[in-house]
N, C-alpha and C positions, 0 to 999 in steps of 0.2 A: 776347434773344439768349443762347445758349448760353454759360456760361465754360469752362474749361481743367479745374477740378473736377467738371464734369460728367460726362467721358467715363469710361466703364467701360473700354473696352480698344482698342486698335487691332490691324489683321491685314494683312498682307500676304500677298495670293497669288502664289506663288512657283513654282505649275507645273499645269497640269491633266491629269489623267491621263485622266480621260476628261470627262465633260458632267456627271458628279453625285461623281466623285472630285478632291479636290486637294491639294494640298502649299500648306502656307499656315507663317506666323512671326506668331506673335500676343504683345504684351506687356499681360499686367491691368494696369490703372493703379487697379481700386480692389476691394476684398473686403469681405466681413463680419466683425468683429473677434469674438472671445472672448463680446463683450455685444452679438451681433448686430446691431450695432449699423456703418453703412457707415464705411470706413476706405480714403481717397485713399492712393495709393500716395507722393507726395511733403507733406514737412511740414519747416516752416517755424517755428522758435523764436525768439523774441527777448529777449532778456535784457540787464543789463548787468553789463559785462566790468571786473575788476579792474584786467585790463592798462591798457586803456584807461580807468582814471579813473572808472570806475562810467558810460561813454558806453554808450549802447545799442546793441546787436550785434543781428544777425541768423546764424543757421543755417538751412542744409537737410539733412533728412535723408530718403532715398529706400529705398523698398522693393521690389527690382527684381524680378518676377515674370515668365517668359518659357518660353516654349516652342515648338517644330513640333509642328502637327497635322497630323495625316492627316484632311482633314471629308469625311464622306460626308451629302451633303447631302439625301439622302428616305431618312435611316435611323438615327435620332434613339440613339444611345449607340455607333453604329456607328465612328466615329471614335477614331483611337490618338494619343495623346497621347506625343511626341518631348520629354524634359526634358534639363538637361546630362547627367546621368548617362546618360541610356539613348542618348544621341547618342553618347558614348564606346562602351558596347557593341554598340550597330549597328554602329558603324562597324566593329567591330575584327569584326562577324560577318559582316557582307558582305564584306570583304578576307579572310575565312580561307574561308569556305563557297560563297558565292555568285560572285562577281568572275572566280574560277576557271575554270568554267564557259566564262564568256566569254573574255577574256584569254590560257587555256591550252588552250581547244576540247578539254576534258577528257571533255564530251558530246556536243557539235557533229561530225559529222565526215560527208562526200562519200559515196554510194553510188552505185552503177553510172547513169550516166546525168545524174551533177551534181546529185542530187538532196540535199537536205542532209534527215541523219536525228538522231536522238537516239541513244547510246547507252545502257546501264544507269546509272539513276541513284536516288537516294534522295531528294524532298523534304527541304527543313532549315526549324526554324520558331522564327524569332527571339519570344520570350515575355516578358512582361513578368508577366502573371497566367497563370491557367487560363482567364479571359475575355478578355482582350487579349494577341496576339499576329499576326506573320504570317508564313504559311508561302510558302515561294519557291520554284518551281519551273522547270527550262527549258522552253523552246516553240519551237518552229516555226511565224513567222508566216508568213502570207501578203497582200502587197498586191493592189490592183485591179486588175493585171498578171499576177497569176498569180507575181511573183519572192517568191520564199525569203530569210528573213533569221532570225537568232538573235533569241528573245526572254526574257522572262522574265515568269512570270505570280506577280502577288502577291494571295494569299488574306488577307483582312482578318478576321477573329475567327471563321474558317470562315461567314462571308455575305455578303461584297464580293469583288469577284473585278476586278483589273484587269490586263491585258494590255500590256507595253510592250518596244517591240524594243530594239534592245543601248543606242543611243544616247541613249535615254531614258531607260533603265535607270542609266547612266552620271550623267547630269545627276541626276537625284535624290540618287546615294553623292554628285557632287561638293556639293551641295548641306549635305548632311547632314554631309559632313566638314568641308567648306573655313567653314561662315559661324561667326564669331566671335557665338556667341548674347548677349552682353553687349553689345557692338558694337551690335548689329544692335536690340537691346533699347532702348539709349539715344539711336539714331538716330529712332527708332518716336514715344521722348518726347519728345524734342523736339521733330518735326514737327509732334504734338497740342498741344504749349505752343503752337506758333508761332501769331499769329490772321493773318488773318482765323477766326471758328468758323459752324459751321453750313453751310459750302459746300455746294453740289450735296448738297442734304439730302434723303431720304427716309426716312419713317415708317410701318414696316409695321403690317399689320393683323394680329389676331387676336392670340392669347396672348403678351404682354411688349411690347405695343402701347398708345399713350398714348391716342392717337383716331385718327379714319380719315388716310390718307396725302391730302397736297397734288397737286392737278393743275399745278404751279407749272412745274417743267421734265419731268419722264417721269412719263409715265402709269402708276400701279401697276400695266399691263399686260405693260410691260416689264420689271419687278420681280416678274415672278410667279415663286415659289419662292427669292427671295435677300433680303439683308436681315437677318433675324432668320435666326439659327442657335442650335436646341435646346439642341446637344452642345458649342456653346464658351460659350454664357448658362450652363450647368450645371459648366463647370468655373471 
Protein backbone atom coordinates (compact mmCIF):
# COMPACT_ATOMS: atom_id res chain seq x y z
CA UNK A 1 0.00 0.00 0.00
CA UNK A 2 0.94 3.33 -0.70
CA UNK A 3 2.06 5.92 2.20
CA UNK A 4 1.56 9.69 2.42
CA UNK A 5 5.50 10.13 1.20
CA UNK A 6 4.60 8.74 -1.89
CA UNK A 7 2.53 11.17 -3.55
CA UNK A 8 4.02 13.70 -5.84
CA UNK A 9 1.26 16.18 -6.04
CA UNK A 10 -2.55 16.66 -5.95
CA UNK A 11 -5.06 18.66 -8.48
CA UNK A 12 -8.18 19.80 -8.39
CA UNK A 13 -10.32 20.58 -11.30
CA UNK A 14 -11.98 23.55 -10.85
CA UNK A 15 -13.67 24.21 -14.31
CA UNK A 16 -13.79 22.82 -17.97
CA UNK A 17 -13.62 25.08 -20.51
CA UNK A 18 -13.95 22.78 -23.05
CA UNK A 19 -13.38 18.67 -23.46
CA UNK A 20 -9.31 19.01 -23.75
CA UNK A 21 -9.10 22.64 -21.75
CA UNK A 22 -9.42 23.28 -17.96
CA UNK A 23 -8.85 25.42 -14.91
CA UNK A 24 -7.38 23.04 -12.39
CA UNK A 25 -5.41 24.08 -8.51
CA UNK A 26 -2.62 21.82 -8.08
CA UNK A 27 -0.26 21.69 -4.85
CA UNK A 28 3.62 19.59 -5.50
CA UNK A 29 4.09 17.85 -2.24
CA UNK A 30 7.59 16.77 -3.48
CA UNK A 31 10.59 18.07 -5.96
CA UNK A 32 14.23 17.51 -6.88
CA UNK A 33 16.54 19.07 -4.50
CA UNK A 34 19.95 20.88 -5.48
CA UNK A 35 21.64 17.11 -5.40
CA UNK A 36 18.85 15.79 -7.55
CA UNK A 37 18.15 13.95 -5.36
CA UNK A 38 13.79 13.60 -4.29
CA UNK A 39 12.68 16.15 -1.61
CA UNK A 40 8.90 15.58 0.17
CA UNK A 41 7.39 18.77 0.62
CA UNK A 42 6.84 18.13 4.68
CA UNK A 43 9.65 17.23 7.09
CA UNK A 44 9.70 16.25 10.41
CA UNK A 45 12.89 16.96 13.16
CA UNK A 46 13.35 15.60 16.27
CA UNK A 47 15.56 16.78 18.79
CA UNK A 48 15.90 17.54 22.36
CA UNK A 49 14.62 20.65 23.85
CA UNK A 50 16.45 22.41 26.62
CA UNK A 51 13.26 23.88 27.76
CA UNK A 52 12.00 20.80 28.41
CA UNK A 53 14.92 19.05 30.28
CA UNK A 54 16.76 17.69 27.25
CA UNK A 55 12.98 15.56 26.63
CA UNK A 56 12.72 14.84 23.01
CA UNK A 57 10.64 17.10 20.72
CA UNK A 58 9.33 16.91 17.55
CA UNK A 59 9.06 19.70 14.66
CA UNK A 60 7.39 20.06 11.14
CA UNK A 61 8.51 21.95 8.85
CA UNK A 62 6.47 22.34 5.31
CA UNK A 63 7.49 23.68 1.89
CA UNK A 64 4.27 24.87 0.35
CA UNK A 65 4.38 24.82 -3.50
CA UNK A 66 1.05 25.86 -5.27
CA UNK A 67 -0.30 27.01 -8.26
CA UNK A 68 -3.47 27.32 -11.11
CA UNK A 69 -3.06 25.79 -14.32
CA UNK A 70 -4.50 26.27 -17.30
CA UNK A 71 -3.93 22.10 -18.78
CA UNK A 72 -4.33 21.62 -22.27
CA UNK A 73 -4.52 18.29 -22.30
CA UNK A 74 -3.24 16.82 -26.20
CA UNK A 75 -0.77 19.62 -26.22
CA UNK A 76 2.05 18.73 -24.18
CA UNK A 77 3.86 22.62 -22.94
CA UNK A 78 0.59 24.06 -24.01
CA UNK A 79 -0.59 24.82 -20.65
CA UNK A 80 0.04 28.49 -18.42
CA UNK A 81 0.91 28.19 -15.34
CA UNK A 82 -1.19 30.80 -12.66
CA UNK A 83 1.44 31.36 -9.41
CA UNK A 84 0.58 33.98 -6.43
CA UNK A 85 2.11 36.67 -8.26
CA UNK A 86 0.66 36.34 -11.59
CA UNK A 87 -2.92 35.56 -9.89
CA UNK A 88 -2.41 39.38 -8.57
CA UNK A 89 -1.63 40.64 -11.98
CA UNK A 90 -4.45 38.89 -13.93
CA UNK A 91 -6.51 39.81 -11.73
CA UNK A 92 -5.75 43.40 -11.64
CA UNK A 93 -5.71 42.84 -15.92
CA UNK A 94 -8.93 41.47 -16.30
CA UNK A 95 -10.78 44.28 -14.05
CA UNK A 96 -8.94 47.17 -16.04
CA UNK A 97 -8.98 45.50 -19.75
CA UNK A 98 -11.15 42.80 -20.04
CA UNK A 99 -14.43 42.88 -17.35
CA UNK A 100 -15.19 46.18 -19.14
CA UNK A 101 -16.10 44.84 -22.05
CA UNK A 102 -18.80 43.06 -20.47
CA UNK A 103 -19.88 44.93 -17.48
CA UNK A 104 -19.84 48.52 -19.41
CA UNK A 105 -20.96 46.98 -22.94
CA UNK A 106 -18.06 49.19 -24.13
CA UNK A 107 -18.15 46.57 -27.28
CA UNK A 108 -21.34 44.87 -27.12
CA UNK A 109 -24.07 47.05 -28.42
CA UNK A 110 -27.93 46.37 -30.33
CA UNK A 111 -28.24 46.92 -34.26
CA UNK A 112 -31.13 47.41 -36.24
CA UNK A 113 -33.31 44.18 -35.80
CA UNK A 114 -31.95 43.17 -32.06
CA UNK A 115 -29.20 41.79 -33.46
CA UNK A 116 -26.10 42.11 -31.02
CA UNK A 117 -22.87 43.34 -32.85
CA UNK A 118 -19.23 44.19 -31.88
CA UNK A 119 -17.93 47.49 -31.94
CA UNK A 120 -14.29 48.79 -32.60
CA UNK A 121 -12.07 47.08 -30.37
CA UNK A 122 -8.34 46.09 -29.88
CA UNK A 123 -7.40 42.48 -28.49
CA UNK A 124 -5.31 42.88 -24.95
CA UNK A 125 -2.76 40.02 -24.08
CA UNK A 126 -2.11 39.26 -20.58
CA UNK A 127 2.06 37.82 -20.83
CA UNK A 128 3.96 36.27 -18.61
CA UNK A 129 6.97 35.30 -21.37
CA UNK A 130 7.31 35.83 -25.10
CA UNK A 131 6.00 32.00 -24.99
CA UNK A 132 3.30 32.20 -22.44
CA UNK A 133 0.68 34.47 -22.49
CA UNK A 134 -3.20 34.98 -23.34
CA UNK A 135 -4.64 37.18 -25.55
CA UNK A 136 -8.62 38.02 -25.00
CA UNK A 137 -10.67 38.95 -27.20
CA UNK A 138 -14.85 39.80 -27.49
CA UNK A 139 -17.21 37.34 -29.38
CA UNK A 140 -20.45 36.89 -30.30
CA UNK A 141 -21.69 33.60 -29.40
CA UNK A 142 -24.21 31.72 -30.82
CA UNK A 143 -26.48 28.78 -29.05
CA UNK A 144 -28.36 25.85 -30.74
CA UNK A 145 -31.27 28.26 -30.94
CA UNK A 146 -29.91 30.63 -33.01
CA UNK A 147 -29.82 33.26 -29.46
CA UNK A 148 -26.92 35.83 -29.14
CA UNK A 149 -25.01 36.17 -26.10
CA UNK A 150 -21.60 38.25 -25.05
CA UNK A 151 -18.50 36.13 -25.18
CA UNK A 152 -15.02 36.11 -24.81
CA UNK A 153 -12.60 34.12 -26.59
CA UNK A 154 -9.09 33.30 -24.84
CA UNK A 155 -6.07 32.58 -27.11
CA UNK A 156 -3.62 30.29 -25.16
CA UNK A 157 0.32 30.92 -26.49
CA UNK A 158 -1.27 31.69 -29.93
CA UNK A 159 -2.43 27.59 -30.34
CA UNK A 160 -5.40 26.93 -27.96
CA UNK A 161 -8.24 28.82 -28.51
CA UNK A 162 -11.29 28.60 -26.05
CA UNK A 163 -14.60 30.17 -26.28
CA UNK A 164 -16.65 31.02 -23.25
CA UNK A 165 -19.92 33.33 -22.83
CA UNK A 166 -20.07 36.14 -20.27
CA UNK A 167 -20.96 33.86 -17.34
CA UNK A 168 -18.36 31.69 -17.68
CA UNK A 169 -16.16 34.05 -18.44
CA UNK A 170 -17.19 35.57 -14.96
CA UNK A 171 -16.71 32.28 -12.99
CA UNK A 172 -13.01 31.82 -14.04
CA UNK A 173 -11.97 36.06 -12.82
CA UNK A 174 -14.12 34.84 -9.61
CA UNK A 175 -12.11 31.86 -9.42
CA UNK A 176 -8.83 33.53 -9.96
CA UNK A 177 -9.59 36.19 -7.56
CA UNK A 178 -11.72 35.09 -4.72
CA UNK A 179 -9.55 31.45 -3.83
CA UNK A 180 -7.10 31.99 -1.13
CA UNK A 181 -4.06 29.96 -2.89
CA UNK A 182 -2.48 28.89 0.62
CA UNK A 183 -5.84 28.02 1.84
CA UNK A 184 -6.73 26.06 -0.89
CA UNK A 185 -2.95 24.61 -0.74
CA UNK A 186 -3.10 23.36 2.79
CA UNK A 187 -6.62 21.96 2.40
CA UNK A 188 -5.15 19.74 -0.86
CA UNK A 189 -2.50 18.46 2.08
CA UNK A 190 -4.21 17.42 4.23
CA UNK A 191 -6.68 15.47 2.41
CA UNK A 192 -3.51 13.54 0.82
CA UNK A 193 -2.18 12.90 4.65
CA UNK A 194 -5.60 11.75 5.50
CA UNK A 195 -5.69 7.52 4.62
CA UNK A 196 -7.29 5.55 3.58
CA UNK A 197 -4.28 5.64 0.37
CA UNK A 198 -4.48 4.19 -2.82
CA UNK A 199 -8.50 4.73 -3.44
CA UNK A 200 -10.06 4.34 -6.65
CA UNK A 201 -6.55 3.93 -8.10
CA UNK A 202 -5.35 3.97 -11.65
CA UNK A 203 -2.01 3.39 -13.42
CA UNK A 204 -1.37 4.72 -16.59
CA UNK A 205 0.38 3.27 -19.54
CA UNK A 206 3.27 4.42 -21.31
CA UNK A 207 5.94 7.21 -20.47
CA UNK A 208 6.05 7.86 -16.41
CA UNK A 209 4.20 4.42 -16.05
CA UNK A 210 5.28 1.77 -13.45
CA UNK A 211 3.55 -1.38 -15.44
CA UNK A 212 0.32 -1.91 -17.17
CA UNK A 213 -3.00 -0.38 -15.35
CA UNK A 214 -5.44 -2.90 -13.16
CA UNK A 215 -8.77 -4.05 -14.63
CA UNK A 216 -9.81 -3.84 -10.79
CA UNK A 217 -12.70 -1.10 -11.08
CA UNK A 218 -12.46 0.98 -14.70
CA UNK A 219 -11.10 -0.21 -17.58
CA UNK A 220 -8.07 1.77 -19.13
CA UNK A 221 -10.77 2.32 -21.69
CA UNK A 222 -12.28 4.81 -19.69
CA UNK A 223 -9.11 6.41 -18.92
CA UNK A 224 -8.06 6.86 -22.37
CA UNK A 225 -6.12 10.26 -22.47
CA UNK A 226 -6.34 11.22 -18.40
CA UNK A 227 -4.26 10.13 -15.90
CA UNK A 228 -0.66 10.97 -16.56
CA UNK A 229 -0.31 14.72 -17.47
CA UNK A 230 3.13 15.77 -19.54
CA UNK A 231 2.82 19.46 -18.78
CA UNK A 232 2.07 19.22 -14.77
CA UNK A 233 4.79 15.82 -14.40
CA UNK A 234 7.32 18.64 -15.98
CA UNK A 235 6.55 21.32 -13.78
Amino acid sequence: MPEFTDYERIADTLMFFNSNITLEFVTQLARKNKFGQRQFFSLETEYNSETYNGSPVRSIRRSMSYYFVISVKDNFGGGIVIRQQDKELLTLFLEQKVIPWIIQNSVFHLVKGGILALKEFEPVTYAQSETKYITFEPIIMTDEEGKQSAGIRMNLNGSDVVDLNADKFMGFYSIIKHTDMYLASCAQANYTKMPPYGVNQYKPTGLGASREPSNDAWSSANYKGRGYNAFLDSK
